[in-house]
N, C-alpha and C positions, 0 to 999 in steps of 0.2 A: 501561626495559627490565627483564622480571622474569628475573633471572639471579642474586638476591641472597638466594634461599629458607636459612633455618637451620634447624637441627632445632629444633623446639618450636614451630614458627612455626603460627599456625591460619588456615587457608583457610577465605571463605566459613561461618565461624561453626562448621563441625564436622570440619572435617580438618585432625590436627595434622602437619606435615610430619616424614617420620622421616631421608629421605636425599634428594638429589639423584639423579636415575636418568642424567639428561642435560640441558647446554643449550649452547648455541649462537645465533647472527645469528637464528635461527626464533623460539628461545624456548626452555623448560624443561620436562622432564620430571620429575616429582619423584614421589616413595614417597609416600605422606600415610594415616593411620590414622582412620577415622571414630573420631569421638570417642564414640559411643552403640553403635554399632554393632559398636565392635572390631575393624574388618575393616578390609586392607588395602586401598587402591587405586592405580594408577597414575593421576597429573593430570598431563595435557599443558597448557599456557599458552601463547599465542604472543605474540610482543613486541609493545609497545605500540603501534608502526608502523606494523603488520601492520594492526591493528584498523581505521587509517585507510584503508583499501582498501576499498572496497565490494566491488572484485572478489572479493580475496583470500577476506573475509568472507561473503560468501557461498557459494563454493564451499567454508568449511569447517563452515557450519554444512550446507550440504545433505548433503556426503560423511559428516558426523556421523550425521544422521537414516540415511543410505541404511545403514550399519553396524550401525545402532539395530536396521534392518529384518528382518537377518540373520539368520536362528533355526538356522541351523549349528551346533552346539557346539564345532566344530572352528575358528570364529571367534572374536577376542577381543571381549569383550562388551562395547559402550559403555553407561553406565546415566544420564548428564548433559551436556549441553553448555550453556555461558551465556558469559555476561562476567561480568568482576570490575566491582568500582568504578568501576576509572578504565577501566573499556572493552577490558582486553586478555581475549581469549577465551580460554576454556578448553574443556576433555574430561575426563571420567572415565571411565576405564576399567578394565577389570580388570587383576588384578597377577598377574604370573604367575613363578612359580620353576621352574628347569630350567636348560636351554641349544636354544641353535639347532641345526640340524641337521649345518653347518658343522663346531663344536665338536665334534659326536659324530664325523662323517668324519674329522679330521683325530686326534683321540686314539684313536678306536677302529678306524680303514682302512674297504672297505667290509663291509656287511651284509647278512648271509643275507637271499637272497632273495624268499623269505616274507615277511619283516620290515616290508624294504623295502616291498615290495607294499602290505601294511599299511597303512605311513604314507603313502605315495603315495595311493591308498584315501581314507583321511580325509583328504586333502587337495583330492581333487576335489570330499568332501561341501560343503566350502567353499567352493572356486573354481564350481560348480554352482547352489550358492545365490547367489552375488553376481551370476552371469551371468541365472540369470532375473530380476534386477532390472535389469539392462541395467546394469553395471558390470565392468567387464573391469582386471584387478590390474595388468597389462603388465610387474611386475617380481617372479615368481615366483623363487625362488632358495632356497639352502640356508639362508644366513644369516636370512630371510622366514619359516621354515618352525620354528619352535617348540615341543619336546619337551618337556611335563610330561606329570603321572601323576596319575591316580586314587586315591581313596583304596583301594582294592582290589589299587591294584600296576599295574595298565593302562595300557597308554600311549594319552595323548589329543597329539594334535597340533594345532597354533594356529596357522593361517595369520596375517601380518601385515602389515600396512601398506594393509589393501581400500580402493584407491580415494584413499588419502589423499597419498602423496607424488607422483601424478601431478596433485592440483590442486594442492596447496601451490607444485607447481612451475613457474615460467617458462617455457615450451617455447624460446620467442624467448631470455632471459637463459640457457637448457642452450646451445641452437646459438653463439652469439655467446662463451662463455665455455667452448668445447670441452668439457663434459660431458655423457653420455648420461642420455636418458631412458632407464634398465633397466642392467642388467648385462651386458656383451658377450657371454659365452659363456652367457647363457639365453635373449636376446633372437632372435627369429622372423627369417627371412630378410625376409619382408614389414615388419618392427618395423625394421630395420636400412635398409630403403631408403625408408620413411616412415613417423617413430615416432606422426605422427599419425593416419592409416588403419591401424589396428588393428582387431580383433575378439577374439573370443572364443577363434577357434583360436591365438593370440598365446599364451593362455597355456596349451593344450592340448602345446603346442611344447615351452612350459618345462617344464610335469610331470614330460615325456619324461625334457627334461637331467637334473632331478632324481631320477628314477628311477636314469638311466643312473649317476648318481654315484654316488649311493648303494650300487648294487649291484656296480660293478666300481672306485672310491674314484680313479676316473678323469674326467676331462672327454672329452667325443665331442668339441667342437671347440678347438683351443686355439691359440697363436701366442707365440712370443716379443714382440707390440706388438698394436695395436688392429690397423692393416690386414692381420697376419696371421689373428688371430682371426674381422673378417667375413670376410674369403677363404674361411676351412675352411667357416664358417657358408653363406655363397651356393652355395658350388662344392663343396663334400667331401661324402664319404659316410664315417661314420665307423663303425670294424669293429663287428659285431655283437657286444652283451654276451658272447657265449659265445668268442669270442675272445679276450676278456682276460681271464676268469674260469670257471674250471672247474665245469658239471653245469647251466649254465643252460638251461632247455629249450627249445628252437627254437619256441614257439610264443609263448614271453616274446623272445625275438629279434623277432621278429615284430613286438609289440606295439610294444615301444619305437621299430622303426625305423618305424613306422607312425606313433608322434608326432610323429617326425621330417623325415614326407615335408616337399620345398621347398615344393612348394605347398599352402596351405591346406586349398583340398577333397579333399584325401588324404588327411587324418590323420581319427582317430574325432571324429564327427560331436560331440561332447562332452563336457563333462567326465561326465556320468552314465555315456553311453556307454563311454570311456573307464575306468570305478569296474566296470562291467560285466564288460569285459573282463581285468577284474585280478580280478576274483572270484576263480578256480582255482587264484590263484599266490596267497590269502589264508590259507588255508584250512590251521591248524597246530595240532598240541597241548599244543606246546613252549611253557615258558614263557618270557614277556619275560626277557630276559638281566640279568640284575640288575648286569652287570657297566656299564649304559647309567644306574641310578639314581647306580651309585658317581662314573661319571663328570662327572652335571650337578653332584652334591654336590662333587666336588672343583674344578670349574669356577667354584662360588659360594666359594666356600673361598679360594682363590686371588683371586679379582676383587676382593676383599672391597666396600666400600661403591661403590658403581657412580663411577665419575665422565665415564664417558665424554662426548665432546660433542656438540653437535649443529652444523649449518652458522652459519658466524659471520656470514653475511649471505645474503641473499635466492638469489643464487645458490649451486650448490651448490659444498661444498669437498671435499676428500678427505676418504673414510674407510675404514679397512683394515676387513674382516671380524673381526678378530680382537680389536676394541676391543669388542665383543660383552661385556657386564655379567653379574656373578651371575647377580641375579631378570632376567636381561634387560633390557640397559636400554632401555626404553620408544624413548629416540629414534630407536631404529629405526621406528618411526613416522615419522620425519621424514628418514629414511635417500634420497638419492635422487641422490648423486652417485656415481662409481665415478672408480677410478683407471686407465686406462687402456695402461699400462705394467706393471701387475703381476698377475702371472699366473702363480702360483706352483705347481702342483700340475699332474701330470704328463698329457698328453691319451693318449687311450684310443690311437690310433692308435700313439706312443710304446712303449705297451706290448702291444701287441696281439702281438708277435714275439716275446716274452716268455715264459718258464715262469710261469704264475697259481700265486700262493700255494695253499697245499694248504688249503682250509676246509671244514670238516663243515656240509652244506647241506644240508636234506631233499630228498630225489628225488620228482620227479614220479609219478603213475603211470602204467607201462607201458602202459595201454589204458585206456579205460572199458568201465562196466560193458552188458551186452547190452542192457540197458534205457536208459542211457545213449547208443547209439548217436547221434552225429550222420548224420542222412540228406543226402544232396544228391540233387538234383533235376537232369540235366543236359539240355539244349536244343540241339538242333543241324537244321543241315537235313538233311534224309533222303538226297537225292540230291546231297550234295559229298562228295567221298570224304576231303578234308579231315578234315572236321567231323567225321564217321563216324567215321573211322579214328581218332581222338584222344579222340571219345566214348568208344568202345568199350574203350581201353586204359584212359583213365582208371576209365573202372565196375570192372577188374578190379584196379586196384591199391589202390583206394579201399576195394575186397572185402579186401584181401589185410589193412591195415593197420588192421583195426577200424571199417572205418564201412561207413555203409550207402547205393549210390551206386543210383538210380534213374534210367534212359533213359525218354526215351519214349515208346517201342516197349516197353518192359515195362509199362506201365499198361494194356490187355487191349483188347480188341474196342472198335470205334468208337463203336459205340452206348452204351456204357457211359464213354466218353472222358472227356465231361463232370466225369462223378460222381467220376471215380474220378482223374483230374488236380487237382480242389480237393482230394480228399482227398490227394493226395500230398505239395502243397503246403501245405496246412493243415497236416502233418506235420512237414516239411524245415526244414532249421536252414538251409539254402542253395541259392540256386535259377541253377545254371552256364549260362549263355546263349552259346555258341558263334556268331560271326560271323564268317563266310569273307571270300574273295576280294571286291572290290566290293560288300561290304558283304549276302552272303548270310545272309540267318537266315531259320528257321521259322518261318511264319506263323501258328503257335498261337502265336509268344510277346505280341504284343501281347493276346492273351485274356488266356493266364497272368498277364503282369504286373494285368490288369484286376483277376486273382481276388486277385493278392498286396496289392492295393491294400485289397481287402473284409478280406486278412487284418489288416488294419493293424490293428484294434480289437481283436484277442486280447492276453491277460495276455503273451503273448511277442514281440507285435510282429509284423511281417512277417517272413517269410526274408531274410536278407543277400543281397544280388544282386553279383555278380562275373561281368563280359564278360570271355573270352577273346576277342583278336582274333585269328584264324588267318590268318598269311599276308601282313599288309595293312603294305604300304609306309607308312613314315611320313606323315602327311598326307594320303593316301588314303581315299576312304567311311569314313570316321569314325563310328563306331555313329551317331552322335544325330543322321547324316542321314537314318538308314534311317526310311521313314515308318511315322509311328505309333507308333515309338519316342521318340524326341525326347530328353525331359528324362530319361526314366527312365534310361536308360543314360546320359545327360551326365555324371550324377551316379552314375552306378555307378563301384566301382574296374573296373580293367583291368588284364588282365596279356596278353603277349605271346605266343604260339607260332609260330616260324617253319622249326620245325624240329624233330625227338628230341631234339635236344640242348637244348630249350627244357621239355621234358617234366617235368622233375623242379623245376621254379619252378613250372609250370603248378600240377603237385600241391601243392607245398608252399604255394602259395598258398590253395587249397583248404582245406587241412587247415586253416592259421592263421584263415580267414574262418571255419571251422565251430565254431572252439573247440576240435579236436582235439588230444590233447595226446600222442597216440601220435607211436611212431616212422615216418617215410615210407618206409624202407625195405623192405624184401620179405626173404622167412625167411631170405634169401642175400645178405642185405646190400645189395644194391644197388638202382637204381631202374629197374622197368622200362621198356622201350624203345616206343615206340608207332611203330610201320610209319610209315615214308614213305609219304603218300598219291602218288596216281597226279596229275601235273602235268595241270592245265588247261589249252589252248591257248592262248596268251601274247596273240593277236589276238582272241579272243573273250572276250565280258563277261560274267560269270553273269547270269542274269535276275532279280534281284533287286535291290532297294535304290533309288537313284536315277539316272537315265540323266541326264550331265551334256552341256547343249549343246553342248561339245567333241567330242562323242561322236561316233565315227563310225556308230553304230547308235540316237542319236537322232532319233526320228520327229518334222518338226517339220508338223503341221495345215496346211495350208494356207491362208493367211489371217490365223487364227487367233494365232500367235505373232508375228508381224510387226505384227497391231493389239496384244497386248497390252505390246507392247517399246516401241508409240510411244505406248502412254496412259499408260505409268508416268511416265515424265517430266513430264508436264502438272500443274501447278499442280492441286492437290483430286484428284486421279483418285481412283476408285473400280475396281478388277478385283473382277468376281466369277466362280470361279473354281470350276464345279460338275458333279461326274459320282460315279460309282458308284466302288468299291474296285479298287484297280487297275490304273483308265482311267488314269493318268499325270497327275493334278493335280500334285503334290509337283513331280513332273523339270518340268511347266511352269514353275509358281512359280517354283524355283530358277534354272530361266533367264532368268527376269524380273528377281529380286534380282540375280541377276549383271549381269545390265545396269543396272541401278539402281545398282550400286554402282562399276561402270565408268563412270558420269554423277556421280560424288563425290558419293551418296545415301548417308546413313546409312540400314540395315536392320536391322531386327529381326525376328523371327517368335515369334508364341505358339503352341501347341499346347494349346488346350483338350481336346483327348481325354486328356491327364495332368495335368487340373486334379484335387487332390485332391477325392471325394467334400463331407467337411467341410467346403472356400470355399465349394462354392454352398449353404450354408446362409442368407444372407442375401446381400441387392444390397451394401449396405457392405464386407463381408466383402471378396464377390469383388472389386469393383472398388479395395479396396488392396492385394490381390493383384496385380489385374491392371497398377497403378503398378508397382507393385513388381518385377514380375517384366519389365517392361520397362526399369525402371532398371537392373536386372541386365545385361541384355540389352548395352543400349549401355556398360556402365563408365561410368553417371556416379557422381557422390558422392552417396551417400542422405542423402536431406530429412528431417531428421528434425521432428515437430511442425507438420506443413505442412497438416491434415487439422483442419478447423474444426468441429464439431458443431453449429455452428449453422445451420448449412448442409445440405445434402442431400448423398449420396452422390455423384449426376451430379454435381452441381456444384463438391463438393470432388476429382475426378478430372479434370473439365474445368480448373479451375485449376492443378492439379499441372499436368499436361500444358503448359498455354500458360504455368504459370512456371519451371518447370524441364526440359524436356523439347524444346520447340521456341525457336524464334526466335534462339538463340546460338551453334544451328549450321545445316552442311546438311540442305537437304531431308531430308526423314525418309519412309523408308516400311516403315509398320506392318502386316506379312504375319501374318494371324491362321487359323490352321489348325484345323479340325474345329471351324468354329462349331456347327455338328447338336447339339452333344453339349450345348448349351444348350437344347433345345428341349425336351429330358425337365424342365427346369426352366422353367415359364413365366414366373413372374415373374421371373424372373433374364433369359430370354432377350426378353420385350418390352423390358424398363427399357435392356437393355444396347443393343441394336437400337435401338431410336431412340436412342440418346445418338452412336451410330456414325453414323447419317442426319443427326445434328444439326452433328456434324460435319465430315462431307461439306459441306454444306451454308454451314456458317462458309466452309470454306477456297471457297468462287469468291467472297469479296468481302472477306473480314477476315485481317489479318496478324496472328498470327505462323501461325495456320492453313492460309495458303494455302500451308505449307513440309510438311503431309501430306500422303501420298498414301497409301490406305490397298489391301490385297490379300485377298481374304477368298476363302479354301477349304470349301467344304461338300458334302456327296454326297446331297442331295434336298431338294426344294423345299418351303419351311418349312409344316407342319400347322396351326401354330397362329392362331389370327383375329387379325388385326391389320391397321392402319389402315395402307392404299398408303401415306400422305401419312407416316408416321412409320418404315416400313420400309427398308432398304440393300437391299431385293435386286430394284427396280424401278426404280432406277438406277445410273449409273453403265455400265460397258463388261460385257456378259453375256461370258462366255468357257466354255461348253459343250463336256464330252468326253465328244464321241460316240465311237461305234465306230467302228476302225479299216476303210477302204475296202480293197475289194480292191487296185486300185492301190497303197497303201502299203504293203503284207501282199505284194506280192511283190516293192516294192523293196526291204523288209527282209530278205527272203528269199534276196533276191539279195547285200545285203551282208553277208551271212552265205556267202556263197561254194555257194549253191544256183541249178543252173538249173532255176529250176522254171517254169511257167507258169500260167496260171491254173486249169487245170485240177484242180492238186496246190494252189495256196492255195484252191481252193473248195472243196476235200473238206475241208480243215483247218477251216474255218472255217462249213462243217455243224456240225462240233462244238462247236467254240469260240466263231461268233461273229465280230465284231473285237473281242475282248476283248484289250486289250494287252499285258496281264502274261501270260496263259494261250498267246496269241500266240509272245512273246516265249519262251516254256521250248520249250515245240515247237522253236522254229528253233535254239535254242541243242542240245540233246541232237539235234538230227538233222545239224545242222554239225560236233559237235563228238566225240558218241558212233555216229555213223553209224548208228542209230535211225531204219528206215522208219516210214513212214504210217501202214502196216498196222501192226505190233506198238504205236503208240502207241494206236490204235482196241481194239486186242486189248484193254488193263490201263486205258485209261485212268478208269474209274469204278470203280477197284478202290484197293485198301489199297497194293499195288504200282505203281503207275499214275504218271506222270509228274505228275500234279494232285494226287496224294494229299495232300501238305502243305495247296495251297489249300486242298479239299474237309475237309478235316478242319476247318481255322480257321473255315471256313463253317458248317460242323456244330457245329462246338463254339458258334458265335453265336446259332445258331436255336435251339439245346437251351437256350441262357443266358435265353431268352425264351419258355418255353411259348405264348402265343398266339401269338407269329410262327413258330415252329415247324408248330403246326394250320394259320395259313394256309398255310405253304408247302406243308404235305402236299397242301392241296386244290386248290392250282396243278397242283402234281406230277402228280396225279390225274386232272386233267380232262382231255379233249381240243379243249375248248372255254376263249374267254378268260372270266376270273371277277373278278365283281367284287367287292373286299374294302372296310372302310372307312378311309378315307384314311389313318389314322395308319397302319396296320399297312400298306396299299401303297407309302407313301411310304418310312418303312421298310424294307421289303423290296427298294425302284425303290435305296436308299442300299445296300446290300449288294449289289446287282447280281445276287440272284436270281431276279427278273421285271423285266419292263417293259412301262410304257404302252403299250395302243394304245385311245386313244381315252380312257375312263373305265374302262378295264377290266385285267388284266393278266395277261401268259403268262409264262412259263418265258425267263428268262433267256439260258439254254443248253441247248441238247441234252445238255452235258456233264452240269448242276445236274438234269436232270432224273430222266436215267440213273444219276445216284448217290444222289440222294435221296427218289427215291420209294421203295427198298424198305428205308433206314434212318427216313423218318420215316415208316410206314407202322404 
């Protein structure tokens, strides 16, 4: 065991050993001086033991190279790894003088919070670099966190320990010998309930804590023992910085409680991200305190020749923070036990009741500059008075406190919609998506997010996107059912409004997602009120979003739902699942999965209409995507290295699937949404189409296949040439939505609390059609707004008009597409049917603004035609 290093002692032929840094059951840390080179370094060794592991061994020469890899500065630098003679490994690393971050908090209390920001800052630059290598630290902490200086006087900060004491470590020998993998009070809610499913935001978490330390010299979660510690951690919310420490600005509140969200997909999407949003609170002219140099000097002064230890066998032992060396002793590299019972330093909460020490902190500034404006973009439905009403308040306080809030109703004439909605987005730092009752939203936002999509590729990235929900009971229409939404709002944050008294979060949310750093208040202190909208009928459903088969106003086809409820069950099924924009595919499907999953079927859904651009760059690409995002889907454990290149893409996604995905549980059915949107890609859309037929085709005779059943959504009959024998949409159960019959148009009518007859559904539907969505708005504002026939006829092809939302998202589609634009005009136009060629009819048969008769096609709707002949003319 090498534990017996002297001074004078020479390593390896050129390193003469000067002290001991640390050792322990691991092995030693030692100072060692190149002999030619005169430079100091830090040599890790591990005992001779160790070396007989192949495990052990290999995971520390790989953790070595991965560190090697690292080009952070903010990392310590490794420059060697080997063995010695008789076989025990070694590391050389850099040596570093100072103190940990620990030692600066507990002599100096906390630190202005510019500083702070600072070193927080450079420490994502390093937690950043190690994550795009697929290595994630899991034990971020003060003591981890490493303060030298430049030669210029600068403070450079040294993250420690990447990756290396979570292999050196036993997970099995931590459980069974009750120590944690991480430090209690930095360790993630998710790290705390399984330290082995971790990610990346694990250490997004910790930053936070050390943020939070650093700048109010408090802990966010704390406990007299371990089970009180994870308590605070799972359960607590702990007071914002500005509660324990005086002049922090609400939108630094903001930030840190944002590292902090419980669940994962709430806090910043990364550490860059994350480095991003610390920018504004970096930005100083003040010099480093020099009173931080006097400290780590007097810390080495005191410590004098390191002797600290390291764990005296395989498992880990105690070690107090505070055994912390001069030049640092090195074995914090091999740091990876914690003591569980001591918990010294006082949690924020504690003191949050508190007068905060008086400290001269730089201030914010009051506003930014005009040029500086953050814009927001806000989204709402035109006809809820909800959304309206909370729009409208919002633009004006958003006015009042320096930024710049855009409706959209101020982006200008219809015709001009188009241009002038990218440009506004192209502009906006934030783009507010308002979603009412049952799940109501405007039907340009699936365009918008289309265009926020295009903006991806700018030096600024997209706009931040933030759903308000208005109004929606827990658990009810859930953004990501609304269709054609999906993923994008899954993944958006959310905030609440269910009331004025919700108003002033609303905002503050706003503000913190834009980067604003002004005050939310109004020149009078306070924050304004936004009207109580006018209550919606408690028995009636808006017409938007998803109509669920519980529903008392879901229309169920005739036939039609009852075949596709008995073929999902059947071993291999195939649904295809095909009509125009707001025939009711989605509220089908969903009452299909809902029965599928009433039958103990696992369901999934994809949504290819929010595949980004970039996957369908190649078939590879998409279809590990498309693994992937089904592993999401169900929570299994991601495969990692499952993907052969020797092999074909089909083929390496056909083996994921039948070895990870099927055969170990229930039925599985894989509901895939807006196939169409493959068809602008052909090679993407043949290769994937037949791999789907091929597996139809598995399951009626091979296991573990015969446990799919697969559900496919599309709105027009594929363009592209391809061979019957290789295609999904010439077998399997057809499930076509057609237009709604008179007959059903006035039992909906009637359950909507209307005696009408046919008389009154046949004028309706002159207009309309059996369009169901456009159906459906009709019956609801004349049930519920007392809105005759007549005044819907009077506005309805107008900017005012009960369809105006539709008709605009329609317009905004066809303008998105110059030739499908020209053919619509020439539909519009004629009074005869025309014929187009098939991509652009089939096309336009998918938006539902014509339709087949025969080889030829007319106008849609009476409605589509009266609005858009004299805008696309």
């Amino acid at each position: 065991m090498h534990g017996g290093f002297r001074h004078g002692d020479i390593l390896l032929d050129k390193y003469r050993v000067e002290h001991t840094l640390g050792q322990g059951g691991m092995g030693t840390v030692v100072a060692a001086r190149h002999v030619d080179l005169d430079e100091l370094f830090a040599i890790k060794i591990l005992r001779t033991g160790i070396a007989h592991s192949r495990h052990m061994m290999s995971r520390f020469v790989r953790e070595a190279r991965s560190a090697a890899h690292l080009r952070s500065p903010h990392v310590v630098r490794v420059y060697d790894v080997g063995s010695l003679p008789d076989g025990a490994p070694y590391m050389v690393m850099e040596h570093l003088r100072g103190c940990d971050l620990s030692v600066l908090v507990k002599r100096h209390g906390a630190l202005p919070y510019r500083q702070a920001c600072r070193l927080v800052a450079q420490a994502c630059d390093a937690v950043g670099d190690a994550h795009g290598l697929g290595m994630v630290h899991r034990d971020i902490k003060l003591a981890n966190l490493f303060l030298t200086h430049l030669r210029d006087g600068q403070p450079c900060l040294k993250v420690l320990d990447f990756g290396i004491s979570k292999h050196l470590d036993s997970i099995d020998d931590l459980t069974t010998s009750g120590a944690l993998l991480g430090s209690p009070r930095y360790m993630s809610p998710e790290q705390i309930r399984d330290a082995k499913q971790v990610d990346a935001q694990t250490d997004i978490w910790a930053l936070g804590v050390v943020l939070y330390d650093l700048i109010t010299g408090s802990a966010p979660f704390d406990g007299t023992n371990l089970p009180e510690v994870f308590q605070a951690v799972l359960e607590q919310e702990p007071p914002p910085p500005s509660r324990v420490v005086a002049n922090i600005p609400a939108a630094l509140d903001l930030l840190i409680m944002r590292c902090l969200a419980k669940r994962p997909h709430d806090r910043h999407a990364g550490a860059e991200a994350l480095a991003a949003a610390l920018e504004p609170f970096t930005a100083t002219d003040e010099p480093w305190p020099c009173q931080y140099h006097t400290i780590a000097q007097e810390h080495e002064r005191e410590s004098g020749p390191p002797t600290a230890t390291m764990p005296t066998d395989p498992s880990p032992s105690e070690r107090q923070p505070s055994a912390v060396a001069g030049q640092h002793d090195h074995a914090e590299h091999a740091e990876h036990a914690v003591d569980p019972t001591r918990y010294s330093r006082p949690s924020a909460a504690m003191r949050a009741d508190h007068n905060p020490p008086n400290r001269s902190q730089p201030q914010p500034p009051a506003t930014q500059s005009a040029a500086g404006q953050p814009t927001v973009f806000i989204s709402y439905h035109a006809d809820a008075s909800d959304e309206l009403a909370l729009a409208r308040g919002l633009h004006t306080m958003l006015g009042a406190v320096g930024m710049r809030p855009l409706l959209a109703e101020d982006v200008g004439a219809t015709g001009e919609r188009v241009g002038r909605i990218s440009h506004a987005l192209e502009s906006c730092d934030l783009f507010v998506v308002c979603v009412g009752k049952r799940g109501a939203v405007s039907e340009l936002v699936p365009a918008e997010l289309a265009t926020m999509e295009l903006l991806g590729e700018r030096a600024a990235g997209p706009p931040k996107l933030l759903c308000v929900r208005i109004r929606l009971p827990p658990g009810n229409a859930e953004p990501q059912e609304i269709p054609g939404l999906g993923e994008a709002l899954e993944h958006a944050e959310h905030v609440d409004w269910t009331g004025p008294e919700d108003t002033a979060a609303v905002l503050r949310a706003i503000v913190e997602r834009a980067g604003h750093l002004a005050s939310v208040t109004s020149p009078n202190g306070r924050v304004g009120v936004v009207p109580a909208a006018t209550r919606v009928a408690p028995d009636l459903e808006l017409p938007d979003g998803i109509v669920r088969a519980s529903s008392r106003l879901y229309v169920s086809r005739p036939g039609l739902d009852d075949r596709c409820l008995a073929e999902i069950v059947k071993p291999g099924a195939l649904i295809r699942v095909k009509g125009p924009r707001g025939s009711g595919k989605t509220s089908l499907m969903t009452r299909v999965l809902d029965h599928a999953a009433s039958e103990d079927m696992r369901v999934v859904t994809v949504d290819l209409q929010l595949v980004d651009t970039k996957i369908l760059s190649s078939l590879e690409r998409f279809l590990k995507w498309f693994c992937a995002i089904v592993t999401r889907r169900l929570r299994l454990s991601r495969v990692e290295d499952s993907w052969d290149s020797v092999f074909g893409a089909k083929d390496n996604c056909t083996a994921y699937f039948e070895d990870h995905v099927l055969g170990e549980g229930d039925p599985l059915v894989l509901a895939i949404n807006q196939v169409d949107r493959l068809f602008d890609v052909p090679n993407i859309a043949e290769e994937f189409l037949m791999l789907l037929r091929a597996w139809h085709e598995m399951a009626k005779t091979q296991p573990p296949w015969d446990q799919l059943r697969l559900l496919l959504s599309y709105s027009t009959e594929m363009y592209l040439p391809m061979d019957i024998n290789h295609s999904p949409f010439n077998v399997g159960l057809a499930a076509p939505m057609a237009d709604w019959d008179v007959t059903l148009v006035l039992d909906l009518a009637r359950r909507h609390g209307l005696q009408w007859g046919e008389a009154e559904v046949g004028k309706l539907m002159a207009l309309v059609g059996g369009h169901p969505h456009l159906i459906r708005i009709a019956l609801y504002h004349i049930a519920d707004r007392g809105t005759s026939l007549d005044e819907i006829f009077a506005t309805a092809a107008t900017e005012q008009g009960l369809f105006a939302d539709h008709l605009k998202a329609l317009l905004w589609q066809l303008q998105q597409q110059p030739s499908l634009a020209e053919a619509s005009a020439k539909v519009m136009a004629s009074s005869e049917p025309v014929r187009l060629a098939t991509e652009l009819a089939f096309k336009l048969v998918s938006l539902g603004v014509v339709r087949m008769v025969r080889d030829e096609v007319v106008p849609g709707r009476a409605l589509y035609r009266r609005y858009l002949t004299e805008r696309l003319a």
